[in-house]
RODO-2510 file (C-alpha; in nm, 4 decimals, decimal comma):
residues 322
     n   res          X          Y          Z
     1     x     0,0000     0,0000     0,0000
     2     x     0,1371     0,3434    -0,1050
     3     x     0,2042     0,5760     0,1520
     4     x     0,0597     0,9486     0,1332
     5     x     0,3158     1,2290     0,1330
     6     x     0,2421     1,6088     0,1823
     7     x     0,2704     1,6508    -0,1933
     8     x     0,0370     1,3814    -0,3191
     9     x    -0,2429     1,3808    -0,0584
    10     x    -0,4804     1,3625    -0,3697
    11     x    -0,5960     1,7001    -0,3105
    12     x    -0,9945     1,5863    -0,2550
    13     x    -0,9758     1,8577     0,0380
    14     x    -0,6866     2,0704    -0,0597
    15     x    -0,9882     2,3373    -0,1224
    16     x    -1,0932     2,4481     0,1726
    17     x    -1,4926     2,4320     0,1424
    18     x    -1,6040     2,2079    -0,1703
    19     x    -1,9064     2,3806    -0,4003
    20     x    -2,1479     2,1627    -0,5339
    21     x    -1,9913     2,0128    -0,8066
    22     x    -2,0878     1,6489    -0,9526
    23     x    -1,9193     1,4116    -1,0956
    24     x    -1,9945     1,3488    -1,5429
    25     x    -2,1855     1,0338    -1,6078
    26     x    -1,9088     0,9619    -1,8327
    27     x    -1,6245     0,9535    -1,5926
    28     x    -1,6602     0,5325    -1,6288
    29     x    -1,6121     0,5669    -1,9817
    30     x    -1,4054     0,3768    -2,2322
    31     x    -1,0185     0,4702    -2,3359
    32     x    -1,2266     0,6005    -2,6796
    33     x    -1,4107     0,8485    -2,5400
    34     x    -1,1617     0,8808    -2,2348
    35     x    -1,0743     1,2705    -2,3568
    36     x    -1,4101     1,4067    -2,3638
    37     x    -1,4045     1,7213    -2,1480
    38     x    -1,5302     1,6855    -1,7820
    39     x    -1,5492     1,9957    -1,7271
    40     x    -1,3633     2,3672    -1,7816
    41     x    -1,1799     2,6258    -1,5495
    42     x    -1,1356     2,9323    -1,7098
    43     x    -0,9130     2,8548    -2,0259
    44     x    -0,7902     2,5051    -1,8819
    45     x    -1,0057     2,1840    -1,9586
    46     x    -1,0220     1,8706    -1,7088
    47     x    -1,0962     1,5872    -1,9328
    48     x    -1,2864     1,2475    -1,8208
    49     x    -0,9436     1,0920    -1,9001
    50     x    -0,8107     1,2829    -1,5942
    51     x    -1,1226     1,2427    -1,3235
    52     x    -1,0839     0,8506    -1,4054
    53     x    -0,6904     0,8444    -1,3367
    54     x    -0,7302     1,0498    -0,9966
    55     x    -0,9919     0,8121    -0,9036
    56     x    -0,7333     0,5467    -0,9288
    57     x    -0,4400     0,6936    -0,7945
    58     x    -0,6783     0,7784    -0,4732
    59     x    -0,8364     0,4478    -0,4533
    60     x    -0,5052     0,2661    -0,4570
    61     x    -0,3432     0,4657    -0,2214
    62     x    -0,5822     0,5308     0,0778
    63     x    -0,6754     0,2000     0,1177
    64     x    -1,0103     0,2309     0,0760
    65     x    -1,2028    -0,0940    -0,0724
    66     x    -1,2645    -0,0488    -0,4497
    67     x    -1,6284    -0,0378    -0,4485
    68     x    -1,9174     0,1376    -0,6242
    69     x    -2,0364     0,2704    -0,3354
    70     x    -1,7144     0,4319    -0,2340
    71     x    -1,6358     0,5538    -0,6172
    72     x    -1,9340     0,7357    -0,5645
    73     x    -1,8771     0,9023    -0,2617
    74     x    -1,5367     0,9737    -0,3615
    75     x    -1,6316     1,1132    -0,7085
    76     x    -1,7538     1,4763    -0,6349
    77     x    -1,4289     1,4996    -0,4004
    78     x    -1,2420     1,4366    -0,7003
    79     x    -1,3615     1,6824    -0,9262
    80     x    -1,3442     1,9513    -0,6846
    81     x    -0,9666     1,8702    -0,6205
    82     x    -0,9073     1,9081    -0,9691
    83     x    -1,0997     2,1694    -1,0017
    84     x    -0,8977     2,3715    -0,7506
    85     x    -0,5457     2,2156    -0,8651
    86     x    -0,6367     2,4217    -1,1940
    87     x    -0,7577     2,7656    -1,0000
    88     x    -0,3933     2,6882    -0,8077
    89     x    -0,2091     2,6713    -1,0878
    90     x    -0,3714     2,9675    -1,2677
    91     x    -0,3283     3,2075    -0,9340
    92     x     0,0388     3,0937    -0,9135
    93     x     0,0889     3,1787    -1,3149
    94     x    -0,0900     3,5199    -1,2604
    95     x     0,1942     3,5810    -0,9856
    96     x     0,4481     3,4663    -1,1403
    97     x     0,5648     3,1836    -0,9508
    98     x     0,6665     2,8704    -1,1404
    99     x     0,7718     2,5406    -1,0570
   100     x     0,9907     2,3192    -1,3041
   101     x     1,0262     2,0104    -1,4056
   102     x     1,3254     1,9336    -1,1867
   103     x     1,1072     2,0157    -0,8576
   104     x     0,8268     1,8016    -0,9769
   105     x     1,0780     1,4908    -0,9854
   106     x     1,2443     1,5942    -0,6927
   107     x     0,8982     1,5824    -0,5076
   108     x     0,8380     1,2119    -0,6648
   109     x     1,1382     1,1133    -0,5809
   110     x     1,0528     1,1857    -0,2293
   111     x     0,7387     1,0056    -0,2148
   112     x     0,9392     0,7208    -0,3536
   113     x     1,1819     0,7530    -0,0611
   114     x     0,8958     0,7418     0,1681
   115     x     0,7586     0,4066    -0,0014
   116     x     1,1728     0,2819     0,0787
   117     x     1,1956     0,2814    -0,2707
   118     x     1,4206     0,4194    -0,5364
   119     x     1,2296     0,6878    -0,7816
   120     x     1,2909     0,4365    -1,0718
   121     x     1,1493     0,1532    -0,8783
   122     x     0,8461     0,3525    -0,7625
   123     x     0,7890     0,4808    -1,0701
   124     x     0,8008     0,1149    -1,2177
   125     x     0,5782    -0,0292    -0,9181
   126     x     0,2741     0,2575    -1,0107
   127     x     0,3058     0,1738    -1,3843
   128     x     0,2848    -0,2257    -1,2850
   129     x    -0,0571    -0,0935    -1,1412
   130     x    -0,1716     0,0876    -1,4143
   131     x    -0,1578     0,4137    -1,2399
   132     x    -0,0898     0,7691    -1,4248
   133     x     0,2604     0,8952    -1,4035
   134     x     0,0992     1,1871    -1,5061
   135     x    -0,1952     1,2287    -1,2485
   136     x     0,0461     1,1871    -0,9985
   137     x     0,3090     1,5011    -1,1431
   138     x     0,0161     1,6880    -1,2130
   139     x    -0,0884     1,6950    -0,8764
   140     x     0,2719     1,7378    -0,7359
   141     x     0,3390     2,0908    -0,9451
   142     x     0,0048     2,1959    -0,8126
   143     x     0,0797     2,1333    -0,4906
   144     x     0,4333     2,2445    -0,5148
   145     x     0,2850     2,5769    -0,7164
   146     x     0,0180     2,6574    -0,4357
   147     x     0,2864     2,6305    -0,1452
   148     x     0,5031     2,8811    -0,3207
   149     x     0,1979     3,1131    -0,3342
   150     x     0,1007     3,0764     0,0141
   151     x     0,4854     3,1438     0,1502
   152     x     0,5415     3,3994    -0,0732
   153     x     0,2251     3,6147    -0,0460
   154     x     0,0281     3,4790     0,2078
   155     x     0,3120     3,3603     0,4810
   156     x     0,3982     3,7614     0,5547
   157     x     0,0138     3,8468     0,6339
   158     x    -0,0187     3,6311     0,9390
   159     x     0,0568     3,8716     1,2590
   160     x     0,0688     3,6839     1,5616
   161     x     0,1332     3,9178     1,8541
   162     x     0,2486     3,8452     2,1869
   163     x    -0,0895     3,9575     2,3314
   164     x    -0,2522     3,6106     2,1424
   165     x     0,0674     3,3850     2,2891
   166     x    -0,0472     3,5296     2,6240
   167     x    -0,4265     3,4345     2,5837
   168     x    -0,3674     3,0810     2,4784
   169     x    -0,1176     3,0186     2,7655
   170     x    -0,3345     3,1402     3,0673
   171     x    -0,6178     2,9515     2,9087
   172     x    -0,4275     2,6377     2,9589
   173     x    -0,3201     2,7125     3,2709
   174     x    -0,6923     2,7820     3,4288
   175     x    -0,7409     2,4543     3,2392
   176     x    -0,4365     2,2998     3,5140
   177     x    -0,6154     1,9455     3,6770
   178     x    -0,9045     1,8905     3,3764
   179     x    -0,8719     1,6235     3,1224
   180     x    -0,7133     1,6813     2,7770
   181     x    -0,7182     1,4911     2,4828
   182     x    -0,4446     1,3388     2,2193
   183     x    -0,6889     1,4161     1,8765
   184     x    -0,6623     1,3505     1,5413
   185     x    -0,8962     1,4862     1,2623
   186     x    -1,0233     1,4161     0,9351
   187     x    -1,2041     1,7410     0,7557
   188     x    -1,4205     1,7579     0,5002
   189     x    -1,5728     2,0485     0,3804
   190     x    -1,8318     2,1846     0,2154
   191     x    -2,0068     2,5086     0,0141
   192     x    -2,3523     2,4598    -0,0181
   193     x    -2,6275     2,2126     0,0012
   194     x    -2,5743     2,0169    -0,2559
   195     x    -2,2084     1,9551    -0,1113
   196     x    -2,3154     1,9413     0,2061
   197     x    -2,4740     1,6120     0,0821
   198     x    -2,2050     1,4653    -0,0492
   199     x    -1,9560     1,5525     0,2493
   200     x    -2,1640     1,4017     0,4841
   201     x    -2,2585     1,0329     0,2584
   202     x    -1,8184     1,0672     0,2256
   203     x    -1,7886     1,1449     0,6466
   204     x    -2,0207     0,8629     0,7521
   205     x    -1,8309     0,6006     0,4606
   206     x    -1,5186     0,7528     0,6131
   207     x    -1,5938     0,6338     0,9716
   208     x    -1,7620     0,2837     0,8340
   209     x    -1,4475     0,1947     0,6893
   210     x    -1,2343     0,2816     0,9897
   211     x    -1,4455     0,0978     1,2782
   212     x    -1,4530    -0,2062     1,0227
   213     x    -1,0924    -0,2164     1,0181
   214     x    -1,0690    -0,1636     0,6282
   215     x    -0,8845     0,1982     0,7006
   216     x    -0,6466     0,3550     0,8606
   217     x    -0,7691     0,6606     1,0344
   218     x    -0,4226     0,8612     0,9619
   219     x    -0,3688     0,7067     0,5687
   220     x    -0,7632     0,8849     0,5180
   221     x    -0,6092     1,1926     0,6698
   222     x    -0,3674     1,2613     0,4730
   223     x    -0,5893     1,1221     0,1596
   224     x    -0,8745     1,3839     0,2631
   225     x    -0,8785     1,6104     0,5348
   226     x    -0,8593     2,0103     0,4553
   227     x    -0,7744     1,9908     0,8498
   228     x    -0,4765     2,1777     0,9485
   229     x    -0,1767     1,8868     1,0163
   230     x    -0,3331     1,6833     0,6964
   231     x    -0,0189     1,5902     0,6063
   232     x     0,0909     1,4417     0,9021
   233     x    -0,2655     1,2186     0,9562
   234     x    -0,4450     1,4352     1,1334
   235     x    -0,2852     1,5352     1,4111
   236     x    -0,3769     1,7789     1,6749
   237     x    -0,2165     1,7162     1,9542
   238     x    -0,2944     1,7876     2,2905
   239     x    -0,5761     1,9520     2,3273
   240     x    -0,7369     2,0613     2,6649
   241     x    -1,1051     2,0688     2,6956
   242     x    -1,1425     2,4270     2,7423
   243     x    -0,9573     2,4862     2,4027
   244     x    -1,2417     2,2284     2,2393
   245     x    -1,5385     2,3244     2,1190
   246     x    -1,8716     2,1872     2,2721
   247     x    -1,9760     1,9347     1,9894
   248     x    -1,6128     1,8225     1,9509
   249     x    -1,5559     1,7759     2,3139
   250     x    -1,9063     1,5435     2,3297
   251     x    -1,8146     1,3696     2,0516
   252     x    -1,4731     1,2716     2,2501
   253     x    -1,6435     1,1847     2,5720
   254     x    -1,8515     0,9535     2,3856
   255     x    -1,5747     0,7160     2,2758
   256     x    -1,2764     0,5392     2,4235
   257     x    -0,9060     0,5429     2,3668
   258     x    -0,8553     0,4608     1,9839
   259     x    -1,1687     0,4964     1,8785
   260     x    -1,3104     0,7650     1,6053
   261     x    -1,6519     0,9804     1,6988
   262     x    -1,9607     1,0028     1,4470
   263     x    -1,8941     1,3008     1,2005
   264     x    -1,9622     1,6161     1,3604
   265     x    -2,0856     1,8644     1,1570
   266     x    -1,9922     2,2465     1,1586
   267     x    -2,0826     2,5837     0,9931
   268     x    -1,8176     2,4710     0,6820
   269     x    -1,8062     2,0884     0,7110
   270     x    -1,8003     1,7800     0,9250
   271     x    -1,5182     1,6253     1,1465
   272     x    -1,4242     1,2844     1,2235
   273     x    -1,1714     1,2929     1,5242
   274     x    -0,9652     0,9920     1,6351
   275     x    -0,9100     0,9720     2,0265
   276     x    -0,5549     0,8530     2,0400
   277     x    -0,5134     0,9550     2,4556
   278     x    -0,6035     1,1553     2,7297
   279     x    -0,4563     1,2362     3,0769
   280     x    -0,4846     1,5299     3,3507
   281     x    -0,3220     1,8687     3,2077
   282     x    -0,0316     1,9419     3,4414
   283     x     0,2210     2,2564     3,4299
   284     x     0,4471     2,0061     3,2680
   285     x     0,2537     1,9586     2,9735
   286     x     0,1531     2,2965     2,8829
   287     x     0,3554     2,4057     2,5464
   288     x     0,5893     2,6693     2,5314
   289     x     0,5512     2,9939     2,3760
   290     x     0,7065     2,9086     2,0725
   291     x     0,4688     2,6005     2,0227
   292     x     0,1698     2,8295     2,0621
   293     x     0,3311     3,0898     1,8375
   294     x     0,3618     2,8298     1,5910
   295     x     0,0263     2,6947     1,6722
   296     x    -0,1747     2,9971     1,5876
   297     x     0,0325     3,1078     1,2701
   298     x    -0,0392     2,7435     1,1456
   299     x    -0,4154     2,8028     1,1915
   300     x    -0,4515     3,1420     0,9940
   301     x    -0,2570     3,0788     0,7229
   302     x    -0,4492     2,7860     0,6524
   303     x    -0,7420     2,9997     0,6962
   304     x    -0,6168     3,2293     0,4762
   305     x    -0,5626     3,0187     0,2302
   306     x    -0,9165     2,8352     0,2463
   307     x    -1,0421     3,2123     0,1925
   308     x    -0,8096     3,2679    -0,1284
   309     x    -0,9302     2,9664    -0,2730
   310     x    -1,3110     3,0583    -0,1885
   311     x    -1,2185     3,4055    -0,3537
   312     x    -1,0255     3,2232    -0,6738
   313     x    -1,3730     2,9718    -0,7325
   314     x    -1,6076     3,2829    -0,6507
   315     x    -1,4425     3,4974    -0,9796
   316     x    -1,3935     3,1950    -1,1756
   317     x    -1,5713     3,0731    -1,4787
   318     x    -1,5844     2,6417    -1,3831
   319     x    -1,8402     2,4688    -1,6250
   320     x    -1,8814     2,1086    -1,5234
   321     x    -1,9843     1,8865    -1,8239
   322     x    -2,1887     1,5526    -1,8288
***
Protein backbone atom coordinates (compact mmCIF):
# COMPACT_ATOMS: atom_id res chain seq x y z
CA UNK A 1 0.00 0.00 0.00
CA UNK A 2 1.37 3.43 -1.05
CA UNK A 3 2.04 5.76 1.52
CA UNK A 4 0.60 9.49 1.33
CA UNK A 5 3.16 12.29 1.33
CA UNK A 6 2.42 16.09 1.82
CA UNK A 7 2.70 16.51 -1.93
CA UNK A 8 0.37 13.81 -3.19
CA UNK A 9 -2.43 13.81 -0.58
CA UNK A 10 -4.80 13.63 -3.70
CA UNK A 11 -5.96 17.00 -3.11
CA UNK A 12 -9.94 15.86 -2.55
CA UNK A 13 -9.76 18.58 0.38
CA UNK A 14 -6.87 20.70 -0.60
CA UNK A 15 -9.88 23.37 -1.22
CA UNK A 16 -10.93 24.48 1.73
CA UNK A 17 -14.93 24.32 1.42
CA UNK A 18 -16.04 22.08 -1.70
CA UNK A 19 -19.06 23.81 -4.00
CA UNK A 20 -21.48 21.63 -5.34
CA UNK A 21 -19.91 20.13 -8.07
CA UNK A 22 -20.88 16.49 -9.53
CA UNK A 23 -19.19 14.12 -10.96
CA UNK A 24 -19.95 13.49 -15.43
CA UNK A 25 -21.85 10.34 -16.08
CA UNK A 26 -19.09 9.62 -18.33
CA UNK A 27 -16.24 9.53 -15.93
CA UNK A 28 -16.60 5.33 -16.29
CA UNK A 29 -16.12 5.67 -19.82
CA UNK A 30 -14.05 3.77 -22.32
CA UNK A 31 -10.19 4.70 -23.36
CA UNK A 32 -12.27 6.00 -26.80
CA UNK A 33 -14.11 8.49 -25.40
CA UNK A 34 -11.62 8.81 -22.35
CA UNK A 35 -10.74 12.70 -23.57
CA UNK A 36 -14.10 14.07 -23.64
CA UNK A 37 -14.04 17.21 -21.48
CA UNK A 38 -15.30 16.85 -17.82
CA UNK A 39 -15.49 19.96 -17.27
CA UNK A 40 -13.63 23.67 -17.82
CA UNK A 41 -11.80 26.26 -15.50
CA UNK A 42 -11.36 29.32 -17.10
CA UNK A 43 -9.13 28.55 -20.26
CA UNK A 44 -7.90 25.05 -18.82
CA UNK A 45 -10.06 21.84 -19.59
CA UNK A 46 -10.22 18.71 -17.09
CA UNK A 47 -10.96 15.87 -19.33
CA UNK A 48 -12.86 12.47 -18.21
CA UNK A 49 -9.44 10.92 -19.00
CA UNK A 50 -8.11 12.83 -15.94
CA UNK A 51 -11.23 12.43 -13.24
CA UNK A 52 -10.84 8.51 -14.05
CA UNK A 53 -6.90 8.44 -13.37
CA UNK A 54 -7.30 10.50 -9.97
CA UNK A 55 -9.92 8.12 -9.04
CA UNK A 56 -7.33 5.47 -9.29
CA UNK A 57 -4.40 6.94 -7.95
CA UNK A 58 -6.78 7.78 -4.73
CA UNK A 59 -8.36 4.48 -4.53
CA UNK A 60 -5.05 2.66 -4.57
CA UNK A 61 -3.43 4.66 -2.21
CA UNK A 62 -5.82 5.31 0.78
CA UNK A 63 -6.75 2.00 1.18
CA UNK A 64 -10.10 2.31 0.76
CA UNK A 65 -12.03 -0.94 -0.72
CA UNK A 66 -12.65 -0.49 -4.50
CA UNK A 67 -16.28 -0.38 -4.48
CA UNK A 68 -19.17 1.38 -6.24
CA UNK A 69 -20.36 2.70 -3.35
CA UNK A 70 -17.14 4.32 -2.34
CA UNK A 71 -16.36 5.54 -6.17
CA UNK A 72 -19.34 7.36 -5.65
CA UNK A 73 -18.77 9.02 -2.62
CA UNK A 74 -15.37 9.74 -3.62
CA UNK A 75 -16.32 11.13 -7.09
CA UNK A 76 -17.54 14.76 -6.35
CA UNK A 77 -14.29 15.00 -4.00
CA UNK A 78 -12.42 14.37 -7.00
CA UNK A 79 -13.61 16.82 -9.26
CA UNK A 80 -13.44 19.51 -6.85
CA UNK A 81 -9.67 18.70 -6.21
CA UNK A 82 -9.07 19.08 -9.69
CA UNK A 83 -11.00 21.69 -10.02
CA UNK A 84 -8.98 23.72 -7.51
CA UNK A 85 -5.46 22.16 -8.65
CA UNK A 86 -6.37 24.22 -11.94
CA UNK A 87 -7.58 27.66 -10.00
CA UNK A 88 -3.93 26.88 -8.08
CA UNK A 89 -2.09 26.71 -10.88
CA UNK A 90 -3.71 29.67 -12.68
CA UNK A 91 -3.28 32.08 -9.34
CA UNK A 92 0.39 30.94 -9.14
CA UNK A 93 0.89 31.79 -13.15
CA UNK A 94 -0.90 35.20 -12.60
CA UNK A 95 1.94 35.81 -9.86
CA UNK A 96 4.48 34.66 -11.40
CA UNK A 97 5.65 31.84 -9.51
CA UNK A 98 6.66 28.70 -11.40
CA UNK A 99 7.72 25.41 -10.57
CA UNK A 100 9.91 23.19 -13.04
CA UNK A 101 10.26 20.10 -14.06
CA UNK A 102 13.25 19.34 -11.87
CA UNK A 103 11.07 20.16 -8.58
CA UNK A 104 8.27 18.02 -9.77
CA UNK A 105 10.78 14.91 -9.85
CA UNK A 106 12.44 15.94 -6.93
CA UNK A 107 8.98 15.82 -5.08
CA UNK A 108 8.38 12.12 -6.65
CA UNK A 109 11.38 11.13 -5.81
CA UNK A 110 10.53 11.86 -2.29
CA UNK A 111 7.39 10.06 -2.15
CA UNK A 112 9.39 7.21 -3.54
CA UNK A 113 11.82 7.53 -0.61
CA UNK A 114 8.96 7.42 1.68
CA UNK A 115 7.59 4.07 -0.01
CA UNK A 116 11.73 2.82 0.79
CA UNK A 117 11.96 2.81 -2.71
CA UNK A 118 14.21 4.19 -5.36
CA UNK A 119 12.30 6.88 -7.82
CA UNK A 120 12.91 4.37 -10.72
CA UNK A 121 11.49 1.53 -8.78
CA UNK A 122 8.46 3.52 -7.63
CA UNK A 123 7.89 4.81 -10.70
CA UNK A 124 8.01 1.15 -12.18
CA UNK A 125 5.78 -0.29 -9.18
CA UNK A 126 2.74 2.57 -10.11
CA UNK A 127 3.06 1.74 -13.84
CA UNK A 128 2.85 -2.26 -12.85
CA UNK A 129 -0.57 -0.94 -11.41
CA UNK A 130 -1.72 0.88 -14.14
CA UNK A 131 -1.58 4.14 -12.40
CA UNK A 132 -0.90 7.69 -14.25
CA UNK A 133 2.60 8.95 -14.03
CA UNK A 134 0.99 11.87 -15.06
CA UNK A 135 -1.95 12.29 -12.49
CA UNK A 136 0.46 11.87 -9.98
CA UNK A 137 3.09 15.01 -11.43
CA UNK A 138 0.16 16.88 -12.13
CA UNK A 139 -0.88 16.95 -8.76
CA UNK A 140 2.72 17.38 -7.36
CA UNK A 141 3.39 20.91 -9.45
CA UNK A 142 0.05 21.96 -8.13
CA UNK A 143 0.80 21.33 -4.91
CA UNK A 144 4.33 22.44 -5.15
CA UNK A 145 2.85 25.77 -7.16
CA UNK A 146 0.18 26.57 -4.36
CA UNK A 147 2.86 26.31 -1.45
CA UNK A 148 5.03 28.81 -3.21
CA UNK A 149 1.98 31.13 -3.34
CA UNK A 150 1.01 30.76 0.14
CA UNK A 151 4.85 31.44 1.50
CA UNK A 152 5.42 33.99 -0.73
CA UNK A 153 2.25 36.15 -0.46
CA UNK A 154 0.28 34.79 2.08
CA UNK A 155 3.12 33.60 4.81
CA UNK A 156 3.98 37.61 5.55
CA UNK A 157 0.14 38.47 6.34
CA UNK A 158 -0.19 36.31 9.39
CA UNK A 159 0.57 38.72 12.59
CA UNK A 160 0.69 36.84 15.62
CA UNK A 161 1.33 39.18 18.54
CA UNK A 162 2.49 38.45 21.87
CA UNK A 163 -0.89 39.58 23.31
CA UNK A 164 -2.52 36.11 21.42
CA UNK A 165 0.67 33.85 22.89
CA UNK A 166 -0.47 35.30 26.24
CA UNK A 167 -4.26 34.34 25.84
CA UNK A 168 -3.67 30.81 24.78
CA UNK A 169 -1.18 30.19 27.65
CA UNK A 170 -3.35 31.40 30.67
CA UNK A 171 -6.18 29.52 29.09
CA UNK A 172 -4.28 26.38 29.59
CA UNK A 173 -3.20 27.12 32.71
CA UNK A 174 -6.92 27.82 34.29
CA UNK A 175 -7.41 24.54 32.39
CA UNK A 176 -4.36 23.00 35.14
CA UNK A 177 -6.15 19.46 36.77
CA UNK A 178 -9.04 18.90 33.76
CA UNK A 179 -8.72 16.24 31.22
CA UNK A 180 -7.13 16.81 27.77
CA UNK A 181 -7.18 14.91 24.83
CA UNK A 182 -4.45 13.39 22.19
CA UNK A 183 -6.89 14.16 18.77
CA UNK A 184 -6.62 13.51 15.41
CA UNK A 185 -8.96 14.86 12.62
CA UNK A 186 -10.23 14.16 9.35
CA UNK A 187 -12.04 17.41 7.56
CA UNK A 188 -14.20 17.58 5.00
CA UNK A 189 -15.73 20.48 3.80
CA UNK A 190 -18.32 21.85 2.15
CA UNK A 191 -20.07 25.09 0.14
CA UNK A 192 -23.52 24.60 -0.18
CA UNK A 193 -26.27 22.13 0.01
CA UNK A 194 -25.74 20.17 -2.56
CA UNK A 195 -22.08 19.55 -1.11
CA UNK A 196 -23.15 19.41 2.06
CA UNK A 197 -24.74 16.12 0.82
CA UNK A 198 -22.05 14.65 -0.49
CA UNK A 199 -19.56 15.52 2.49
CA UNK A 200 -21.64 14.02 4.84
CA UNK A 201 -22.58 10.33 2.58
CA UNK A 202 -18.18 10.67 2.26
CA UNK A 203 -17.89 11.45 6.47
CA UNK A 204 -20.21 8.63 7.52
CA UNK A 205 -18.31 6.01 4.61
CA UNK A 206 -15.19 7.53 6.13
CA UNK A 207 -15.94 6.34 9.72
CA UNK A 208 -17.62 2.84 8.34
CA UNK A 209 -14.47 1.95 6.89
CA UNK A 210 -12.34 2.82 9.90
CA UNK A 211 -14.46 0.98 12.78
CA UNK A 212 -14.53 -2.06 10.23
CA UNK A 213 -10.92 -2.16 10.18
CA UNK A 214 -10.69 -1.64 6.28
CA UNK A 215 -8.84 1.98 7.01
CA UNK A 216 -6.47 3.55 8.61
CA UNK A 217 -7.69 6.61 10.34
CA UNK A 218 -4.23 8.61 9.62
CA UNK A 219 -3.69 7.07 5.69
CA UNK A 220 -7.63 8.85 5.18
CA UNK A 221 -6.09 11.93 6.70
CA UNK A 222 -3.67 12.61 4.73
CA UNK A 223 -5.89 11.22 1.60
CA UNK A 224 -8.74 13.84 2.63
CA UNK A 225 -8.79 16.10 5.35
CA UNK A 226 -8.59 20.10 4.55
CA UNK A 227 -7.74 19.91 8.50
CA UNK A 228 -4.77 21.78 9.49
CA UNK A 229 -1.77 18.87 10.16
CA UNK A 230 -3.33 16.83 6.96
CA UNK A 231 -0.19 15.90 6.06
CA UNK A 232 0.91 14.42 9.02
CA UNK A 233 -2.66 12.19 9.56
CA UNK A 234 -4.45 14.35 11.33
CA UNK A 235 -2.85 15.35 14.11
CA UNK A 236 -3.77 17.79 16.75
CA UNK A 237 -2.17 17.16 19.54
CA UNK A 238 -2.94 17.88 22.90
CA UNK A 239 -5.76 19.52 23.27
CA UNK A 240 -7.37 20.61 26.65
CA UNK A 241 -11.05 20.69 26.96
CA UNK A 242 -11.43 24.27 27.42
CA UNK A 243 -9.57 24.86 24.03
CA UNK A 244 -12.42 22.28 22.39
CA UNK A 245 -15.38 23.24 21.19
CA UNK A 246 -18.72 21.87 22.72
CA UNK A 247 -19.76 19.35 19.89
CA UNK A 248 -16.13 18.22 19.51
CA UNK A 249 -15.56 17.76 23.14
CA UNK A 250 -19.06 15.44 23.30
CA UNK A 251 -18.15 13.70 20.52
CA UNK A 252 -14.73 12.72 22.50
CA UNK A 253 -16.44 11.85 25.72
CA UNK A 254 -18.51 9.53 23.86
CA UNK A 255 -15.75 7.16 22.76
CA UNK A 256 -12.76 5.39 24.24
CA UNK A 257 -9.06 5.43 23.67
CA UNK A 258 -8.55 4.61 19.84
CA UNK A 259 -11.69 4.96 18.78
CA UNK A 260 -13.10 7.65 16.05
CA UNK A 261 -16.52 9.80 16.99
CA UNK A 262 -19.61 10.03 14.47
CA UNK A 263 -18.94 13.01 12.01
CA UNK A 264 -19.62 16.16 13.60
CA UNK A 265 -20.86 18.64 11.57
CA UNK A 266 -19.92 22.46 11.59
CA UNK A 267 -20.83 25.84 9.93
CA UNK A 268 -18.18 24.71 6.82
CA UNK A 269 -18.06 20.88 7.11
CA UNK A 270 -18.00 17.80 9.25
CA UNK A 271 -15.18 16.25 11.46
CA UNK A 272 -14.24 12.84 12.23
CA UNK A 273 -11.71 12.93 15.24
CA UNK A 274 -9.65 9.92 16.35
CA UNK A 275 -9.10 9.72 20.27
CA UNK A 276 -5.55 8.53 20.40
CA UNK A 277 -5.13 9.55 24.56
CA UNK A 278 -6.03 11.55 27.30
CA UNK A 279 -4.56 12.36 30.77
CA UNK A 280 -4.85 15.30 33.51
CA UNK A 281 -3.22 18.69 32.08
CA UNK A 282 -0.32 19.42 34.41
CA UNK A 283 2.21 22.56 34.30
CA UNK A 284 4.47 20.06 32.68
CA UNK A 285 2.54 19.59 29.73
CA UNK A 286 1.53 22.97 28.83
CA UNK A 287 3.55 24.06 25.46
CA UNK A 288 5.89 26.69 25.31
CA UNK A 289 5.51 29.94 23.76
CA UNK A 290 7.06 29.09 20.73
CA UNK A 291 4.69 26.01 20.23
CA UNK A 292 1.70 28.29 20.62
CA UNK A 293 3.31 30.90 18.37
CA UNK A 294 3.62 28.30 15.91
CA UNK A 295 0.26 26.95 16.72
CA UNK A 296 -1.75 29.97 15.88
CA UNK A 297 0.32 31.08 12.70
CA UNK A 298 -0.39 27.43 11.46
CA UNK A 299 -4.15 28.03 11.92
CA UNK A 300 -4.51 31.42 9.94
CA UNK A 301 -2.57 30.79 7.23
CA UNK A 302 -4.49 27.86 6.52
CA UNK A 303 -7.42 30.00 6.96
CA UNK A 304 -6.17 32.29 4.76
CA UNK A 305 -5.63 30.19 2.30
CA UNK A 306 -9.17 28.35 2.46
CA UNK A 307 -10.42 32.12 1.93
CA UNK A 308 -8.10 32.68 -1.28
CA UNK A 309 -9.30 29.66 -2.73
CA UNK A 310 -13.11 30.58 -1.89
CA UNK A 311 -12.19 34.06 -3.54
CA UNK A 312 -10.25 32.23 -6.74
CA UNK A 313 -13.73 29.72 -7.32
CA UNK A 314 -16.08 32.83 -6.51
CA UNK A 315 -14.42 34.97 -9.80
CA UNK A 316 -13.93 31.95 -11.76
CA UNK A 317 -15.71 30.73 -14.79
CA UNK A 318 -15.84 26.42 -13.83
CA UNK A 319 -18.40 24.69 -16.25
CA UNK A 320 -18.81 21.09 -15.23
CA UNK A 321 -19.84 18.86 -18.24
CA UNK A 322 -21.89 15.53 -18.29
Amino acid sequence: MMKISHFIAACLMVSGISGGVTIPKTVYAQSGISQQIAAVVNEDVISVDDVRERLMLVMASSGLPNTPDIRGKLAPQIMQGLIDEKLMVQEAKRLNVAVDEAEVQKGFGMVAQQNGQSAETFKGMLQRGGLSLSTMYAQIGAQMAWGKVVQADMRPKVVISDRDVDDVLERLKRAAGSDEYLVAEIFIPFGDAKSEKDAQQLASGLVKEIRGGKAEFFKLAQQFSKAAGSANGGDLGWLAGEQIDPDMLAALKKVSKGQATDPVKTTGGYHIYLLRDKRAVSTDTIPSREQVFNMLGQQRLDRMQRRRLMDLRAASFVEVRG
